[in-house]
TORLUM-513134 format. One record per atom (N, C-alpha, C, O): residue in three letters; y, z, x. Coordinates in steps of 0.001 Angstrom, whole numbers, padded with zeros to 6 digits, always signed. Layout:
// residues N
ALAYZX
...
// end
This chain:
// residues 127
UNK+113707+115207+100933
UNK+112484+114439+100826
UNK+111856+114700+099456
UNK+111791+115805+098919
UNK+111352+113420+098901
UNK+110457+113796+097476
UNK+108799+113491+097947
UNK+108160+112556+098430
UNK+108617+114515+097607
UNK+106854+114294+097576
UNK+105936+114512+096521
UNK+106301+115327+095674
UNK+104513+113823+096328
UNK+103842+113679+095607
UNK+102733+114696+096572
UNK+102518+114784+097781
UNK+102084+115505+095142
UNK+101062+115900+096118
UNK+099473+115544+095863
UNK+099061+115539+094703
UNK+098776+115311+096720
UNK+097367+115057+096301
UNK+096643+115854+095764
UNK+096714+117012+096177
UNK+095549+115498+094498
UNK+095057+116596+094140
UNK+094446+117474+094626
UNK+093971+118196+093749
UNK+094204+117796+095638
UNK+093425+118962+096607
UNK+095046+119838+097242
UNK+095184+121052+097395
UNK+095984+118855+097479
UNK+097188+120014+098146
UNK+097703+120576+096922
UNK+098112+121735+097006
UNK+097778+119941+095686
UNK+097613+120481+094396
UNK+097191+121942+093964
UNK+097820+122912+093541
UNK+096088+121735+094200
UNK+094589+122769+093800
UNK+095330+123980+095060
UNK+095918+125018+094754
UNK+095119+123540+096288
UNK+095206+124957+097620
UNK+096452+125411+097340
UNK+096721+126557+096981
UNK+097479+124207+097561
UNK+098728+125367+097227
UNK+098754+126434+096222
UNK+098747+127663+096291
UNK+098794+125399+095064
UNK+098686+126727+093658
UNK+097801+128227+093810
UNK+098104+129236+093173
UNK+096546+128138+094879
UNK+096288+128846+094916
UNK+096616+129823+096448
UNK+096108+130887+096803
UNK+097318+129245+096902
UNK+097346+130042+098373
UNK+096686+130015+099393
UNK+096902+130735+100369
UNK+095178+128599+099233
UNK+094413+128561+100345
UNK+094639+128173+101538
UNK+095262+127115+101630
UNK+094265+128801+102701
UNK+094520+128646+103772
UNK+094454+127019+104758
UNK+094994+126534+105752
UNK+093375+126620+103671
UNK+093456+124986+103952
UNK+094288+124352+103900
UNK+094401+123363+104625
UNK+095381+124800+102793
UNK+097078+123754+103415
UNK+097287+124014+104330
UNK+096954+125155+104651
UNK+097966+123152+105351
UNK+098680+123341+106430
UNK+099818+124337+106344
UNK+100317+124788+105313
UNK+100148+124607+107608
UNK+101504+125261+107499
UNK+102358+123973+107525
UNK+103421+124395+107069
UNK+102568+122467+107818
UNK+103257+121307+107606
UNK+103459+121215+106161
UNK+104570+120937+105709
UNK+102541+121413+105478
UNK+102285+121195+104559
UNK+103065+122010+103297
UNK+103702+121535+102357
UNK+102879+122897+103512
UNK+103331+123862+103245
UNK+104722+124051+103126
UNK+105323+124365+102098
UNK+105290+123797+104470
UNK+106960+123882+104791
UNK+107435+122505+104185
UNK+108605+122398+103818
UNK+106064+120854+104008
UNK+106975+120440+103355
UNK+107206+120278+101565
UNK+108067+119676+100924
UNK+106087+121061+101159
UNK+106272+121161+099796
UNK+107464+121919+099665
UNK+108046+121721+098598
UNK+108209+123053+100748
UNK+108850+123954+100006
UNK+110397+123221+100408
UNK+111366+123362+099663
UNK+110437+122728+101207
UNK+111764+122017+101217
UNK+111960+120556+100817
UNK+112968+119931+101146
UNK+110854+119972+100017
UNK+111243+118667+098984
UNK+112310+118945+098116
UNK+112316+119871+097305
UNK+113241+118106+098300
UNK+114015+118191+097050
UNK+113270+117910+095565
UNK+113836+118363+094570
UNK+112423+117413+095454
UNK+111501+116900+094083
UNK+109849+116962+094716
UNK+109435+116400+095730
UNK+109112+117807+093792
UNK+107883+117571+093970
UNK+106816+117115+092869
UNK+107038+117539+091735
UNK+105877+116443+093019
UNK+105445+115548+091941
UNK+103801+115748+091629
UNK+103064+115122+092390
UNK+103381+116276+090951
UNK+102049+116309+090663
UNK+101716+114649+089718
UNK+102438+114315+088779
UNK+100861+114033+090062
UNK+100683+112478+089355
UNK+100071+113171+088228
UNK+099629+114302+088428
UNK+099960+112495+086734
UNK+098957+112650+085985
UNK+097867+112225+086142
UNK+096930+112768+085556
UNK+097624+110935+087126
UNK+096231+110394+087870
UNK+095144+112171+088309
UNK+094002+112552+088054
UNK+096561+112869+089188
UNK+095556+113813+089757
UNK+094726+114929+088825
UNK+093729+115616+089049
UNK+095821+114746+087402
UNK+095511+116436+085934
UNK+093997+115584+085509
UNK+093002+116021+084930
UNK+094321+114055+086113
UNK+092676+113341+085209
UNK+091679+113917+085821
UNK+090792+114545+085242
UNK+091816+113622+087846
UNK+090604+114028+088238
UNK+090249+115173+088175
UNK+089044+115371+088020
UNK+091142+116293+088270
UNK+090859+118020+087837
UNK+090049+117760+086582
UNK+088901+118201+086526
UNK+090592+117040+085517
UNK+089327+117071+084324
UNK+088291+116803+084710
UNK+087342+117483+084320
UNK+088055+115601+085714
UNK+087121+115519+085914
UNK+086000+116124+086260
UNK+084897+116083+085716
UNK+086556+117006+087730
UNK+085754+117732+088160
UNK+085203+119007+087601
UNK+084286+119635+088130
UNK+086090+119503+086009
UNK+086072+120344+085668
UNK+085191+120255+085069
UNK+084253+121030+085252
UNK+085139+119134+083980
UNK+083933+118276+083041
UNK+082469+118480+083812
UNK+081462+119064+083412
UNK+082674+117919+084823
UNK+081100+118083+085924
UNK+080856+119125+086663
UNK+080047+118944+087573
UNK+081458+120494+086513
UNK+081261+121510+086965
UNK+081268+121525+088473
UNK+080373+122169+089020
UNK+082225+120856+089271
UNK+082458+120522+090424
UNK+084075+121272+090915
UNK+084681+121367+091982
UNK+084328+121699+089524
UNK+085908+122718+090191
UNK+085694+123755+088686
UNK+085125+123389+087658
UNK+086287+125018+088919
UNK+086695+125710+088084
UNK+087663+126512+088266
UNK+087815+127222+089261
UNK+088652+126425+086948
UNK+089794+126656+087242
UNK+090093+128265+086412
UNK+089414+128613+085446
UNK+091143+129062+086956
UNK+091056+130509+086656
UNK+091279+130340+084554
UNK+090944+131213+083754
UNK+091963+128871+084173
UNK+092198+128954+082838
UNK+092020+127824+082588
UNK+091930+127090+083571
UNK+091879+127122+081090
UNK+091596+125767+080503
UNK+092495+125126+081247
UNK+093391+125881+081622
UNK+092630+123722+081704
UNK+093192+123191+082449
UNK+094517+122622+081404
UNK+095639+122431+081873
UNK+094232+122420+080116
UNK+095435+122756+079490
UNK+097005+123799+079393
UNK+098092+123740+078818
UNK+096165+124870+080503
UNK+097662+126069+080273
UNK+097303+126066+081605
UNK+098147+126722+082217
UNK+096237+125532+082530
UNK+096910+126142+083476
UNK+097634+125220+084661
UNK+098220+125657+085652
UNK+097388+123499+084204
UNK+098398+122839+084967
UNK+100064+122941+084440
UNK+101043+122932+085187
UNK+100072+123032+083065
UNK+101602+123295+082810
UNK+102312+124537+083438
UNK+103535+124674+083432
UNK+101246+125618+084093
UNK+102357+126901+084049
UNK+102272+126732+085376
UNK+103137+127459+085866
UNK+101575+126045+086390
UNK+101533+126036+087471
UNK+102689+125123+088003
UNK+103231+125276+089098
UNK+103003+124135+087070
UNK+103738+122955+087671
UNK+105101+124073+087001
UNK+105947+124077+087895
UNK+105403+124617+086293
UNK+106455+125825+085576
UNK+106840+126266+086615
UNK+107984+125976+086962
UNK+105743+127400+087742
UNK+105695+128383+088459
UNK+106016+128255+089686
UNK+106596+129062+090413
UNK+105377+126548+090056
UNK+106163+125444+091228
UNK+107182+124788+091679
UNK+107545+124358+092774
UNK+107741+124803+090156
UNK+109148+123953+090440
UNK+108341+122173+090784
UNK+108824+121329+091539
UNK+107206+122046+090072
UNK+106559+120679+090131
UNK+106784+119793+089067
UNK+106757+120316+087953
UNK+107091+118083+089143
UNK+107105+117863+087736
UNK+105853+116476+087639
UNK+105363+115759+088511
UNK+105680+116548+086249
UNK+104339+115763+086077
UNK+105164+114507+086388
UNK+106368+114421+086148
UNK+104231+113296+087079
UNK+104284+111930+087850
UNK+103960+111305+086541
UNK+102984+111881+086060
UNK+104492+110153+085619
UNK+103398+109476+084549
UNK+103182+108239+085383
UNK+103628+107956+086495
UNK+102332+107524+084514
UNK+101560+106314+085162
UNK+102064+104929+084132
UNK+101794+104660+082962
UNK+103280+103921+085618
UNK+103235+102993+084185
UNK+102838+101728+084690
UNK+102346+101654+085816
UNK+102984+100820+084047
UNK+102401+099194+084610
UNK+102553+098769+085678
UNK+101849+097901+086195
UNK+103787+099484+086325
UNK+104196+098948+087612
UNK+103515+099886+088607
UNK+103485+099509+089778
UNK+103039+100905+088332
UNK+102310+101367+089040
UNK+100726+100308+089447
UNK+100196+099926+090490
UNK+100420+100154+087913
UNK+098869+099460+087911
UNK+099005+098108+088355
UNK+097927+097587+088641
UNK+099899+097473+088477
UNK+100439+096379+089106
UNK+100402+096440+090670
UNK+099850+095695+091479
UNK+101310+097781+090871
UNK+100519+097733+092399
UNK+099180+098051+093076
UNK+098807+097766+094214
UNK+098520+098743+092048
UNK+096728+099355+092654
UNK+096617+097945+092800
UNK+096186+097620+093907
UNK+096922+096821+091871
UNK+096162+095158+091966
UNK+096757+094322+093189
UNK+096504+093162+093516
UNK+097581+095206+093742
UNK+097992+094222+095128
UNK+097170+094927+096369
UNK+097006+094455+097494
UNK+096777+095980+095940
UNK+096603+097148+097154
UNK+095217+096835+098344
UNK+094086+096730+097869
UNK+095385+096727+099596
UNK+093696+096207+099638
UNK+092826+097064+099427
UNK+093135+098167+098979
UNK+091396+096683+099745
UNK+090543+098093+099166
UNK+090181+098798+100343
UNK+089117+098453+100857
UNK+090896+099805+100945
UNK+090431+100456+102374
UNK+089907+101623+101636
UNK+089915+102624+102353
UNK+089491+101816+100545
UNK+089245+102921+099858
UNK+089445+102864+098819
UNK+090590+102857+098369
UNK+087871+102776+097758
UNK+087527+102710+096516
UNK+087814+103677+095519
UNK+087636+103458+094321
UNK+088337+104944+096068
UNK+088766+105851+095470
UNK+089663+105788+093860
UNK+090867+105828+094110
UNK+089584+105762+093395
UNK+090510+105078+091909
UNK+091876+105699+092473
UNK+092689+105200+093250
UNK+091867+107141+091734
UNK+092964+108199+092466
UNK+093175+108179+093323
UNK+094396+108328+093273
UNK+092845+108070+094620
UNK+093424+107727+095911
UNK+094605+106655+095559
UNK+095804+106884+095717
UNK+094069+105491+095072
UNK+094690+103864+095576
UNK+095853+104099+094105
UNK+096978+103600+094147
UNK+095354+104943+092829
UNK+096964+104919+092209
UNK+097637+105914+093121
UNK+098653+105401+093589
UNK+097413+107377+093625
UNK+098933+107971+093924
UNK+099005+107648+095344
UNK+099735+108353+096040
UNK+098177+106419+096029
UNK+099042+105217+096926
UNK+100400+104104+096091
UNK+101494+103792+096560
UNK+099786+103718+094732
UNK+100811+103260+094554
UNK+102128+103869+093843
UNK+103203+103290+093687
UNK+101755+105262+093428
UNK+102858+105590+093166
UNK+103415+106152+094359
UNK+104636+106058+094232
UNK+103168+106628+095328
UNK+103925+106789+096266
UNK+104807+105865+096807
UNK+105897+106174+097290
UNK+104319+104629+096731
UNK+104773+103303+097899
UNK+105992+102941+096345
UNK+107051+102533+096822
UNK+106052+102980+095190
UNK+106910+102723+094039
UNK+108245+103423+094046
UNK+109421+103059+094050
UNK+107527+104702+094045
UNK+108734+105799+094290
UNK+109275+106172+095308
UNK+110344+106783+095333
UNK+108519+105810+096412
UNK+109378+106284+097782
UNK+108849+107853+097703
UNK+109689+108707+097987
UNK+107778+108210+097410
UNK+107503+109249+097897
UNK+106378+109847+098890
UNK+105159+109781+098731
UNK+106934+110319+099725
UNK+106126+111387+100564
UNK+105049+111613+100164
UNK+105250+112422+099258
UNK+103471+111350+100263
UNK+102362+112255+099756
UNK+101630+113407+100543
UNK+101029+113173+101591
UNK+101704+114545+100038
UNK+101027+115485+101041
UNK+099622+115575+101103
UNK+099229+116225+100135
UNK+099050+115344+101550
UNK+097619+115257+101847
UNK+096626+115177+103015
UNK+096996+114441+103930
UNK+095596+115704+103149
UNK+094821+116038+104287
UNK+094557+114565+105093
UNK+094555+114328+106301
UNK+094294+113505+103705
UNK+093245+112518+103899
UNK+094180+111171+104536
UNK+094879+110499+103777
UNK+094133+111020+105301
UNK+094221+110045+106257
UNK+094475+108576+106270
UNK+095118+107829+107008
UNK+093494+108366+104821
UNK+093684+106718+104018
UNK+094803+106747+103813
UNK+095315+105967+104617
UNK+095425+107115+103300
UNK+096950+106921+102960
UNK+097775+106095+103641
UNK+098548+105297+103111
UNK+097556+106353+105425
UNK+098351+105675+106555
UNK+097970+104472+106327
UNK+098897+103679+106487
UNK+096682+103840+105920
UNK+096033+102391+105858
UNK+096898+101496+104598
UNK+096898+100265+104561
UNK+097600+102349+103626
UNK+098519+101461+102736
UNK+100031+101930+102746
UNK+100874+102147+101876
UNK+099981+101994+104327
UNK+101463+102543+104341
UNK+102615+103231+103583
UNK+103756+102817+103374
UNK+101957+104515+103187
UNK+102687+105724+102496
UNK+102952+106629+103543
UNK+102178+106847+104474
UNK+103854+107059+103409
UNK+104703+108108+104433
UNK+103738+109394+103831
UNK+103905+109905+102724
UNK+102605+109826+104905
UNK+101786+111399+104655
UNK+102794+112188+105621
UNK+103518+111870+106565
UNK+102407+113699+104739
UNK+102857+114720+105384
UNK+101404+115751+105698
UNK+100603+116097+104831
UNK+101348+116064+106994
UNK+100131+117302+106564
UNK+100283+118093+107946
UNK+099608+119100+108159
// end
């Protein structure tokens, strides 16, 4: 299985929080490919920018050594992705949500994530 992970299963795994599932968990570690989106390194800026996450290092060294330390590889974002956010309906305004819906539904990948919307644009969740 290849999976993408959402930026929050992102964030807990890397750190060990108890909020991943154990599903979750077992299925990050037996993906054959796991995928951090660059959609999700935006919203970490984001939240980092607005003092809404802080991370143990500049988010410059510390998504590369994490995705290093994971065996994760960065997701890029291309037209055919943004091509599909424009077909997608809006069950959720989320920006990031509705792209790593469409990169999931592009790539055929698995997304691990808590959040539930996902099932509404038919992406295969794991949690």
């Amino acid at each position: 299985m290849r999976v993408l992970l959402d930026t929050h299963a992102f964030l807990w795994g890397v750190a060990d929080d108890p909020r991943l599932s154990t599903r979750a968990r077992k299925t990050i570690a037996d993906a054959s490919d796991r995928f951090l989106s660059i959609a999700s390194c935006w919203e970490i800026a984001i939240k980092v920018s607005r003092q809404r996450l802080t991370l143990p290092k500049p988010i410059e060294r510390f998504v590369p050594e994490q995705l290093g330390l994971n065996g994760f590889q960065l997701l890029s974002i291309d037209l055919d992705d943004l091509a599909r956010v424009a077909t997608l309906a809006f069950h959720n305004r989320d920006p990031f949500d509705r792209l790593l819906a469409a990169q999931a539904l592009n790539d055929e990948l698995t997304i691990v994530s808590a959040d539930p919307i996902f099932g509404k644009y038919d992406v295969k969740r794991a949690w």
